[in-house]
C-alpha positions in Angstrom: 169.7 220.8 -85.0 169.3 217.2 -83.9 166.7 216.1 -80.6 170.0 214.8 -79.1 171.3 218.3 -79.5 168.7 220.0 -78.2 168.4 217.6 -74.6 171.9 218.4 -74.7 171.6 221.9 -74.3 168.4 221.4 -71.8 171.0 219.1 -70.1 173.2 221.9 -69.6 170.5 224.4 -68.9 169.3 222.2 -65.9 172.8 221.7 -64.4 173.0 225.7 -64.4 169.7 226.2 -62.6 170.3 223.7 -59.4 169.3 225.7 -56.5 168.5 229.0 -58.5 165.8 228.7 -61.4 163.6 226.2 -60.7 161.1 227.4 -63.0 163.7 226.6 -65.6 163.9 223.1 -64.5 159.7 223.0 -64.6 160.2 224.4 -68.3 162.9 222.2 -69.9 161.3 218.7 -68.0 158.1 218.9 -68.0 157.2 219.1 -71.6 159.3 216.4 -72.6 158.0 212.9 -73.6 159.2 209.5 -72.3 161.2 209.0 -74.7 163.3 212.2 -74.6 163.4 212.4 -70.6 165.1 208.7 -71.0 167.5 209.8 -73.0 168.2 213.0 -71.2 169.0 210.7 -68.4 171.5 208.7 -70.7 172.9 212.7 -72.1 173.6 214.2 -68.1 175.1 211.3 -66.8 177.3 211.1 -69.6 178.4 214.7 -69.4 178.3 215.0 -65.4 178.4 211.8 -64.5 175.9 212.1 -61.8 172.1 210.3 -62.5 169.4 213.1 -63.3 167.3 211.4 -60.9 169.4 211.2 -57.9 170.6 214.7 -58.5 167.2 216.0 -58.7 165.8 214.4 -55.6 169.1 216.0 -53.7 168.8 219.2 -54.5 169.8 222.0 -52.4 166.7 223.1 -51.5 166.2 225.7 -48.9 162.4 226.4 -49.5 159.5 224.2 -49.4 158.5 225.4 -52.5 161.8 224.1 -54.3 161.2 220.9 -52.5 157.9 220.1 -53.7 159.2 220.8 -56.9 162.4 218.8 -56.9 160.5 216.0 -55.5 157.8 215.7 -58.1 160.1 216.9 -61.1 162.2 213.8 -60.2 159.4 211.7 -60.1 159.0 212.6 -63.2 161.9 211.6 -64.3 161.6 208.3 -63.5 160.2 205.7 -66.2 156.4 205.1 -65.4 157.5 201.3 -63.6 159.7 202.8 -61.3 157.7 206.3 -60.6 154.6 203.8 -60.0 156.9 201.6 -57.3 157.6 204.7 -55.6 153.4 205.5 -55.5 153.1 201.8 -54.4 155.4 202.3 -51.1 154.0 205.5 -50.5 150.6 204.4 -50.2 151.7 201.4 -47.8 154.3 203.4 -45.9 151.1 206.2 -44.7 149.9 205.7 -41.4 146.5 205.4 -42.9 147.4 202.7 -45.9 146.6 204.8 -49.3 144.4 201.7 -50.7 143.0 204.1 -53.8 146.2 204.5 -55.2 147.2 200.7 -55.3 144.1 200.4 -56.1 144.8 202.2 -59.3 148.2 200.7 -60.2 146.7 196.7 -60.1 143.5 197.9 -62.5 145.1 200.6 -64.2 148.1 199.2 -65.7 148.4 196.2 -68.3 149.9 192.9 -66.8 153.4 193.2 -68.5 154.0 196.9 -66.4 152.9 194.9 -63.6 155.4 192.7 -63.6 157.8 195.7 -64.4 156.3 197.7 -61.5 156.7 194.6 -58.9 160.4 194.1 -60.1 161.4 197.5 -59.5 159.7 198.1 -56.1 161.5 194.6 -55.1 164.6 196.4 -56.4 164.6 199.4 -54.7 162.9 198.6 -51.3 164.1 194.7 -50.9 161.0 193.4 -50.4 157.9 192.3 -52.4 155.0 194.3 -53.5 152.3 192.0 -53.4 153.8 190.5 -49.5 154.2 194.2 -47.9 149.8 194.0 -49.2 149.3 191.1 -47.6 151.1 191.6 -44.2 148.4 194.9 -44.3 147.4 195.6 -40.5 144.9 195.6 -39.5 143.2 193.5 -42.6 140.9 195.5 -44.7 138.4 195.0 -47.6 140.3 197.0 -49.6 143.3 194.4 -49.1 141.0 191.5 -50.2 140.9 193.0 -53.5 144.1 193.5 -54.2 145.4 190.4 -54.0 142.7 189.1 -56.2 143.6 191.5 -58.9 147.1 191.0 -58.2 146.7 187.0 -58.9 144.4 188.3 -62.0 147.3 189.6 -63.5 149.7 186.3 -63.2 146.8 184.2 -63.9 144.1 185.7 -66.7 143.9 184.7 -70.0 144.6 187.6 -72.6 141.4 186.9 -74.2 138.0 188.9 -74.0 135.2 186.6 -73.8 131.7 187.9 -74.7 130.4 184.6 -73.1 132.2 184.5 -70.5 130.9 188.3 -69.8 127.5 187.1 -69.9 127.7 184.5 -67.3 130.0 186.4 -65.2 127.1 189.0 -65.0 124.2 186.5 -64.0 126.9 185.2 -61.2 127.0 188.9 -60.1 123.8 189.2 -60.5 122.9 186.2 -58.2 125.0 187.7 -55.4 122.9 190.9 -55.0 119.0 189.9 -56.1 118.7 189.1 -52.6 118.7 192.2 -50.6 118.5 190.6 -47.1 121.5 188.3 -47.8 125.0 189.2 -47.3 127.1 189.2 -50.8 129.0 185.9 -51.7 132.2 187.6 -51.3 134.4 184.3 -51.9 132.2 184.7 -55.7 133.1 187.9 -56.8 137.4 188.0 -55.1 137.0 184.4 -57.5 135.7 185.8 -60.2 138.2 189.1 -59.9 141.1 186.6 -59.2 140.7 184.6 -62.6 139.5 188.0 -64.9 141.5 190.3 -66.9 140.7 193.9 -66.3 139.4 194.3 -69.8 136.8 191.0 -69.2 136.3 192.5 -66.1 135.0 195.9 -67.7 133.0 193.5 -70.4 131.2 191.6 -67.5 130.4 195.1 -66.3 129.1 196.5 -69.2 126.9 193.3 -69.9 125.5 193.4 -66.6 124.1 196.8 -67.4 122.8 195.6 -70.6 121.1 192.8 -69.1 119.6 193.6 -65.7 118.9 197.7 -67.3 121.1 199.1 -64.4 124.8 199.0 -63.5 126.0 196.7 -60.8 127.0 199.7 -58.4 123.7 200.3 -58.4 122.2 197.3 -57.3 125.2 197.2 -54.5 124.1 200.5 -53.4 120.7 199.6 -52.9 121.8 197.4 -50.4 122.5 197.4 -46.7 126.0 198.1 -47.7 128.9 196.8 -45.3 132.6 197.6 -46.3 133.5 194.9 -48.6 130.1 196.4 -50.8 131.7 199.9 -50.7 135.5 199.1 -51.5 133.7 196.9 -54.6 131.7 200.0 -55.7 134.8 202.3 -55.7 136.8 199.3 -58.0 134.3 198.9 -60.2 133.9 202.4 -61.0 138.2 202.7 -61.6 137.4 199.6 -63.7 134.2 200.7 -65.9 134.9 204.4 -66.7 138.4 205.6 -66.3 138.1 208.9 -66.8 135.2 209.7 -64.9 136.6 207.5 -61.7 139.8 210.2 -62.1 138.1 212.8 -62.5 136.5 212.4 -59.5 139.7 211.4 -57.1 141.2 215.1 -59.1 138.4 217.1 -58.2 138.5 215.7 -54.6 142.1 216.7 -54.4 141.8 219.9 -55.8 139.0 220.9 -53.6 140.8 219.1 -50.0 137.9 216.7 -49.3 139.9 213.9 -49.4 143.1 213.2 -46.9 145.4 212.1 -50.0 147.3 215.7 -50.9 149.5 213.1 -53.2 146.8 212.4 -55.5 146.6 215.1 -58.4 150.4 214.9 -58.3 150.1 211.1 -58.8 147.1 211.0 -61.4 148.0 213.6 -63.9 152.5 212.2 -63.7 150.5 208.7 -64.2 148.0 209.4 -67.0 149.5 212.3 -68.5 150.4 210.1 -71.8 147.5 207.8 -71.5 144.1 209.4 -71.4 144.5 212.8 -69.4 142.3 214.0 -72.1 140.0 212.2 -71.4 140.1 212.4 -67.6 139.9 216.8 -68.3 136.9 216.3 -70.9 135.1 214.5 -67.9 136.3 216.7 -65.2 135.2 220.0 -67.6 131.3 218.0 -68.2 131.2 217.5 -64.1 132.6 220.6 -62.8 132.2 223.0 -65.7 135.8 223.9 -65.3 138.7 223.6 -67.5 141.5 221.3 -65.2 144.1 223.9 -65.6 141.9 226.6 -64.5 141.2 224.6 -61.4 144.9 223.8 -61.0 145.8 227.5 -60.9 142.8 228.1 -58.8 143.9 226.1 -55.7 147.8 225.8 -56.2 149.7 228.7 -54.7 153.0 227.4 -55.0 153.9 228.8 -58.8 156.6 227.0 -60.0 154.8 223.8 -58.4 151.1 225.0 -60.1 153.5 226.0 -63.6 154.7 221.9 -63.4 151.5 220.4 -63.0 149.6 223.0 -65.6 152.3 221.8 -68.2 151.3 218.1 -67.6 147.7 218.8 -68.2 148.8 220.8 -71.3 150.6 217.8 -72.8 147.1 217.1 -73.6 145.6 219.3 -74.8 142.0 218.7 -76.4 
């Protein structure tokens, strides 16, 4: 039987659950690839003429349960462009602006889905990404940032620079040795404006190798104001991935944070990138498996079933 076949028949089997089985929808969605949840798109509108999507985010759903499923099945759905445009106005459109999650869209994702990602939030919301940032009020550090590594991605060259690495650490270096002195913030936004985030993670790692301690360190040794903070938090997104997740996951799981949005957001968003590796560091810092924490603090099943199968997809 052919894979067009067999989306055919999922197809089928998800326009017979609507409003009765979602568990059936959690089963035939979410262990599909990219790949095979674009086509299925293509497959259901072809046979129902109605866009999977759309459909899924207006389901009839009488229980908050259903909702919270529909909602992030549909998300889902979405290629990772437009799911991450939706993340973007979610975070702006919270009365308490969600700066970690754009934060993790401008250094998690490569310049080309970027440009993708800005294209489809001005398409769906009619206004522009890196503007709705800007007009941010009141201003924050956090803002400061993003711009600069919004420029970084029209402006950086595609190169990684072991030299440039090197200086780029004695700059940083220069802005912290004195602890009595503010930081040279105009210095690093430069520096973040005009680096990739791959020479940005070089200039990190040099840094380290250099001055024998990483440059979160030396900021944290400091009289620390808000800019210093916001920096720290980057740079750790920036140097090590997975452990940065793992972190924001745990945090979610466990209520500490006020972002109930985020293990939704960071297992749909890394699921088929590195949620490996993001579970192998959440298993050496916790010393607990992801899913077993999932299943631990989720009581909504079909909800817990949906985000276990994500973790699953990559499985180690």
């Amino acid at each position: 039987m052919s894979i067009n076949t067999h989306l055919e028949k999922d197809c089928i089997e998800i326009h017979d659950s609507w409003d009765r089985r979602s568990n059936s929808l959690v089963r035939v969605l979410a262990t599909r690839n990219l790949m095979e949840r674009q086509q299925m798109r293509k497959i259901y509108k072809a046979i129902y003429g109605e866009d999977l999507v759309e459909r899924l985010g207006t389901t009839n759903v009488q229980k908050e349960r259903k909702e919270l499923v529909a909602q992030a099945l549909s998300l889902w759905m979405l290629d990772p462009h437009e799911r991450d445009a939706v993340f973007a106005r979610e975070a702006l459109e919270q009365g308490d602006t969600n700066y970690k999650a754009l934060i993790e869209i401008f250094v998690g994702r490569k310049s080309s889905q970027i440009f993708l990602i800005k294209q489809s939030y001005r398409a769906r919301y009619q206004t522009k990404l890196e503007q709705d940032i800007i007009n941010i009020d009141p201003p924050h550090s956090y803002q400061k940032i993003l711009v600069a590594l919004a420029a970084s991605h029209k402006a950086h060259n595609a190169d990684v620079s072991q030299h440039i690495a090197k200086c780029d650490a004695r700059r940083l270096y220069e802005t912290v040795k004195d602890n009595l002195v503010a930081i040279e913030e105009e210095a690093v936004l430069e520096m973040l404006t005009k680096r990739s985030i791959p020479q940005l993670k070089l200039t990190f790692s040099c840094y380290q190798h250099i001055f024998g301690h990483n440059f979160t360190k030396a900021l944290k040794l400091r009289n620390c104001g808000e800019f210093e903070n916001v920096l720290r938090t980057v740079i750790k997104c920036i140097s090590n991935p997975p452990k940065y997740y793992a972190k924001v996951v745990y945090k979610s799981i466990k209520g500490e944070e006020n972002d109930n949005g985020a293990l939704r957001r960071v297992l749909m968003s890394r699921a088929e990138v590195d949620l490996d590796e993001i579970q192998r560091a959440f298993e050496g810092k916790y010393g607990i498996h992801l899913r077993g924490a999932i299943c631990e603090s989720i009581f909504c099943e079909d909800y817990r079933d949906f985000l276990v199968a994500l973790a699953i997809k990559t499985t180690y």
